[in-house]
py3Dmol code that shows the C-alpha trace and the ligand (Angstrom):
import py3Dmol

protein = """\
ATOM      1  CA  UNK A   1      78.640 124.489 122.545  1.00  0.00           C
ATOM      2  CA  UNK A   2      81.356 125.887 124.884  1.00  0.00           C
ATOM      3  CA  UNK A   3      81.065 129.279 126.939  1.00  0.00           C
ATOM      4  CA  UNK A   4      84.977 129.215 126.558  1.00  0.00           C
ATOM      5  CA  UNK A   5      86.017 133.396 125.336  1.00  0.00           C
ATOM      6  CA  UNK A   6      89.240 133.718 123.664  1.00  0.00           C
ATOM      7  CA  UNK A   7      91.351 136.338 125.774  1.00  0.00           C
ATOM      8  CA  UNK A   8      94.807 137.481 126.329  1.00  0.00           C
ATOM      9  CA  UNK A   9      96.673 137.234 129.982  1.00  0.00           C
ATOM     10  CA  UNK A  10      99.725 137.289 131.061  1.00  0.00           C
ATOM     11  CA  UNK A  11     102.587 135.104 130.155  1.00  0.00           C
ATOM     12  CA  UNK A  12     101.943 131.341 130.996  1.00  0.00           C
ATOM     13  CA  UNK A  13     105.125 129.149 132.114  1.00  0.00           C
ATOM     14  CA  UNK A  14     104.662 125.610 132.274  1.00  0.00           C
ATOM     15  CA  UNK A  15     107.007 122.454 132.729  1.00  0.00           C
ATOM     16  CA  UNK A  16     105.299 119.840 130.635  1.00  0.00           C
ATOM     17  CA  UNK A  17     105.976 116.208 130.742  1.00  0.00           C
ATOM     18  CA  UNK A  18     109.332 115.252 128.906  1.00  0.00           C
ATOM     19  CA  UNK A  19     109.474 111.912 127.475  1.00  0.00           C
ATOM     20  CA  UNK A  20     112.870 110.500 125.168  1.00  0.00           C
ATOM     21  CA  UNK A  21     110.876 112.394 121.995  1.00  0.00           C
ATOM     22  CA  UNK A  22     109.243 115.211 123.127  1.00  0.00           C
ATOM     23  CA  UNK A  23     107.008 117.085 125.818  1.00  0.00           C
ATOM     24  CA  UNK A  24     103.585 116.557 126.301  1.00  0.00           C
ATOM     25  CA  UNK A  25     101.429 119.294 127.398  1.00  0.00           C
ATOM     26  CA  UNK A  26      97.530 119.275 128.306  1.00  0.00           C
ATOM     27  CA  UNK A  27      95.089 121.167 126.354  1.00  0.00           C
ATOM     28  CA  UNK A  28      93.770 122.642 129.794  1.00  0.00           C
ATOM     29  CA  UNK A  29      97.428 124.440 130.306  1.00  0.00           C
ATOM     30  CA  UNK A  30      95.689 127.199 127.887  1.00  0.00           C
ATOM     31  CA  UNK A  31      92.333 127.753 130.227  1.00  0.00           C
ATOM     32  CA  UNK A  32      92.080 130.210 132.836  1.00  0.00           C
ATOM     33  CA  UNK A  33      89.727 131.870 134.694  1.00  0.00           C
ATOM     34  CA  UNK A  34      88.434 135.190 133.841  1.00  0.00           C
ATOM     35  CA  UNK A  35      85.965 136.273 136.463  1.00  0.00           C
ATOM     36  CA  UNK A  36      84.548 133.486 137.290  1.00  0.00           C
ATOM     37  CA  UNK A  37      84.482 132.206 133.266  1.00  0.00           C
ATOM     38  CA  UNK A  38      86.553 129.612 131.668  1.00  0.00           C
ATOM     39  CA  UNK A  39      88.617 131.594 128.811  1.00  0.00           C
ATOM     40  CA  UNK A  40      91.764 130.268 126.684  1.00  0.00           C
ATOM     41  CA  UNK A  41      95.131 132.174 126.710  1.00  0.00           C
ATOM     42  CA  UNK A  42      96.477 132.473 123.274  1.00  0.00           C
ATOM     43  CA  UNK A  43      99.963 130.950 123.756  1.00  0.00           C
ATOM     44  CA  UNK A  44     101.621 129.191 127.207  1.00  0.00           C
ATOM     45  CA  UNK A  45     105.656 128.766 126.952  1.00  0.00           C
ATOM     46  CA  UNK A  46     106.884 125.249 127.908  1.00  0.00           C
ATOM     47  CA  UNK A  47     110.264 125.910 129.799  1.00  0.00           C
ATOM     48  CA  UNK A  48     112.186 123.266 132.056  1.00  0.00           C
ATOM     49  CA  UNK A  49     115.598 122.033 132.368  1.00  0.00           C
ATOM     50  CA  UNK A  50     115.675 119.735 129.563  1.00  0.00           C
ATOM     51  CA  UNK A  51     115.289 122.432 127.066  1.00  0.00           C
ATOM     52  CA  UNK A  52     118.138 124.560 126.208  1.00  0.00           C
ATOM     53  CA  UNK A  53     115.484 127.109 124.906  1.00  0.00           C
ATOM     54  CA  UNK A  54     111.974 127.483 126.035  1.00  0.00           C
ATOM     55  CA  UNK A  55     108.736 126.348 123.780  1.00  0.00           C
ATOM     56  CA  UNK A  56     106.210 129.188 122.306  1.00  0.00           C
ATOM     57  CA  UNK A  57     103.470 127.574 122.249  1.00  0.00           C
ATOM     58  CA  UNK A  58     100.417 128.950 120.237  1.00  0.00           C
ATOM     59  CA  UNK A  59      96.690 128.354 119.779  1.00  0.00           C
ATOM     60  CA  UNK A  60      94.810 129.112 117.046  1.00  0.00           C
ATOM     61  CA  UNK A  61      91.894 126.619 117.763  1.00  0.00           C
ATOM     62  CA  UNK A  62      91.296 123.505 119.504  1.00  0.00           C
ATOM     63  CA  UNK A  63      92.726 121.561 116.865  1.00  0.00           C
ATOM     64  CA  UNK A  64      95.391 123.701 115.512  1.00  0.00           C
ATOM     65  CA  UNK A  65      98.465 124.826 117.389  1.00  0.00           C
ATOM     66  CA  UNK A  66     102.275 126.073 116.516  1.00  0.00           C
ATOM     67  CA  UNK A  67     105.376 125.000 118.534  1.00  0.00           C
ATOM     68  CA  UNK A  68     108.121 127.416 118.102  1.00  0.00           C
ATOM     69  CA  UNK A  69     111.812 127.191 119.306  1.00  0.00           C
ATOM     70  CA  UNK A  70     112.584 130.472 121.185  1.00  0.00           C
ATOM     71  CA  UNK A  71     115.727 131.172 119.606  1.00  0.00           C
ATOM     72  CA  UNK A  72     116.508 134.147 117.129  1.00  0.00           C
ATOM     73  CA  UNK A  73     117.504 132.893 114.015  1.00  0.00           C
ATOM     74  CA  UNK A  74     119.963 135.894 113.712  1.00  0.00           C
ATOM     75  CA  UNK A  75     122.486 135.179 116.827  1.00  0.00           C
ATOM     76  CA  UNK A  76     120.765 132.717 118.688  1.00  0.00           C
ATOM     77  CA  UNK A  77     119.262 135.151 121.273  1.00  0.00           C
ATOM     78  CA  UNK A  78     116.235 133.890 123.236  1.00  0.00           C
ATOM     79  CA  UNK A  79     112.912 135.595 122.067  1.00  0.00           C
ATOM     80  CA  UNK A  80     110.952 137.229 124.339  1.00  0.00           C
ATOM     81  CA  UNK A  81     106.732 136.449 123.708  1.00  0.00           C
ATOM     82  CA  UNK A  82     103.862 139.286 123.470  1.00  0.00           C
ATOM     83  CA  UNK A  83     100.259 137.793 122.338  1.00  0.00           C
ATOM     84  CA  UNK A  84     100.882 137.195 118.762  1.00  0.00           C
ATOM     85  CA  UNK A  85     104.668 137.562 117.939  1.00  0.00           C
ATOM     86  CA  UNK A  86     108.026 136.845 119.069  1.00  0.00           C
ATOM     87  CA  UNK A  87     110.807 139.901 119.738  1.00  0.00           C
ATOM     88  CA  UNK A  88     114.473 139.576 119.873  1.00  0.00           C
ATOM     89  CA  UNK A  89     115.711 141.929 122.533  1.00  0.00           C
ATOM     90  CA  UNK A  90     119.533 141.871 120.619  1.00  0.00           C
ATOM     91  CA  UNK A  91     119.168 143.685 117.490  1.00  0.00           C
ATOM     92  CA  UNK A  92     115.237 143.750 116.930  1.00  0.00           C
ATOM     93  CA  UNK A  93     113.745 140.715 114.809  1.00  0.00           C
ATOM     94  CA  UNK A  94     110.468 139.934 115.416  1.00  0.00           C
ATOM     95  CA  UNK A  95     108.747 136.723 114.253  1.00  0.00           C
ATOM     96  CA  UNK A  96     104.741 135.819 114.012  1.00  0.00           C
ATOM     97  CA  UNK A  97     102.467 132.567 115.306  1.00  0.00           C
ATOM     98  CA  UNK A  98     103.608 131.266 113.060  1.00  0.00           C
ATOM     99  CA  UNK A  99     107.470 131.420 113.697  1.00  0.00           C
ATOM    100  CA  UNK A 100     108.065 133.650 110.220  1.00  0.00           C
ATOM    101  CA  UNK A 101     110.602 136.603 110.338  1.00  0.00           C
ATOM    102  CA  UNK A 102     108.250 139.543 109.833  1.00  0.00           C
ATOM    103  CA  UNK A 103     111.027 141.866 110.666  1.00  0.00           C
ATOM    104  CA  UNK A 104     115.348 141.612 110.377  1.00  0.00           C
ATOM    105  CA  UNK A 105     118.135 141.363 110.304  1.00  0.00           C
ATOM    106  CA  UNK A 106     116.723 137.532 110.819  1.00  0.00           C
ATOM    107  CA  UNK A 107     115.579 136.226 107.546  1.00  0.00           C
ATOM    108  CA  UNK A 108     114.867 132.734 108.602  1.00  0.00           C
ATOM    109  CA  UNK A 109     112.027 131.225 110.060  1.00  0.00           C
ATOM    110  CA  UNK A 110     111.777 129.990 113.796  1.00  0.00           C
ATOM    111  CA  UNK A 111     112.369 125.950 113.889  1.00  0.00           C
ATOM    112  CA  UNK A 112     109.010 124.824 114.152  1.00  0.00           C
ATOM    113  CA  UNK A 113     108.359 121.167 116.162  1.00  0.00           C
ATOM    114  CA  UNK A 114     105.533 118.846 114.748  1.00  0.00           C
ATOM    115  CA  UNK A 115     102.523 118.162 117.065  1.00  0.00           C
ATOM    116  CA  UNK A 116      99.977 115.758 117.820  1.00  0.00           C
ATOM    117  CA  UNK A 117      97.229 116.212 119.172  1.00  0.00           C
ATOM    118  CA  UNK A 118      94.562 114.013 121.223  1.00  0.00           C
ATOM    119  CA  UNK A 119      91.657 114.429 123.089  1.00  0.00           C
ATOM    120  CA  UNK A 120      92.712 116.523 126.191  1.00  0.00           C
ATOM    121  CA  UNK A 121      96.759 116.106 125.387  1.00  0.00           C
ATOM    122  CA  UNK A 122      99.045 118.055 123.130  1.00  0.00           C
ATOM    123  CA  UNK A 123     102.587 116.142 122.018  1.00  0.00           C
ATOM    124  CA  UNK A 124     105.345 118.316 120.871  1.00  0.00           C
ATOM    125  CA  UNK A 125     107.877 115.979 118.872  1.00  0.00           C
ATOM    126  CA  UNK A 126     111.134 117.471 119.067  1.00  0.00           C
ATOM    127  CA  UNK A 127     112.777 114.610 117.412  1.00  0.00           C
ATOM    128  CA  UNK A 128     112.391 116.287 113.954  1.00  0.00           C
ATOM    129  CA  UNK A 129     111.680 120.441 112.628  1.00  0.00           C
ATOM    130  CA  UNK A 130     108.912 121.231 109.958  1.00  0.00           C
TER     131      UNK A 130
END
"""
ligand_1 = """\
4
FES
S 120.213 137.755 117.743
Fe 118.138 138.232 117.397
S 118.167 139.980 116.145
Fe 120.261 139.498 116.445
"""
view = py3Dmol.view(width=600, height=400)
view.addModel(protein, "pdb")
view.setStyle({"model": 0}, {"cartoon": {"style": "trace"}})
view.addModel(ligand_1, "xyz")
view.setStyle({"model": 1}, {"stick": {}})
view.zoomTo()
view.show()
């Protein structure tokens, strides 16, 4: 059984490790230390060079995580991240975890990446949307 608390902190930026199909991230990216105990932040944000947009990246459990393009769906704005949701600073649509509008003028849902997931190692494919 794991001591690990679920917790909010501030806004994670990592680089990742691009490959031809995608960016691979480690599970431990999530973990940080909250006096002196090992907790998870909710969502990190994958952001390098490579990417013309950075990566939401959010976890609802050890096994289950969403990869979200950070790009309004209205004008193309990049999103700005807060815990659960997604906020265009432009003209106000918000999206969930999830990547779906929840507020317009957007209407559309976030492009959402695939992911695989292994032991300690999370692969974002961004060959192909779901
Ligand atoms: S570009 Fe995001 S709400 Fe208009």
């Amino acid at each position: 059984m794991s001591a690990v608390l679920s917790s909010c902190s501030a806004t994670h930026l990592i680089a990742g490790k691009i490959s031809n199909d995608g960016v691979m991230i480690s599970k431990t990216d999530f973990i940080f230390n909250q006096k002196g105990t090992p907790a998870y932040r909710s969502f990190i944000i994958v952001r390098n060079d490579t990417l013309q947009y950075p990566i939401y990246v959010y976890r609802f459990s050890d096994q289950e995580y969403s990869a979200l393009w950070m790009r309004c769906t209205h004008q193309g704005t990049e999103l700005q991240a807060s815990g659960d949701s997604l906020q265009c600073p432009a003209h106000g649509s918000a999206f969930n975890n999830k990547g779906i509008a929840t507020n317009g003028p957007a209407d559309s849902s976030l492009r959402s990446f695939p992911i695989k997931i292994s032991n300690s190692e999370i692969f974002i494919d961004l060959r192909k949307q779901s």
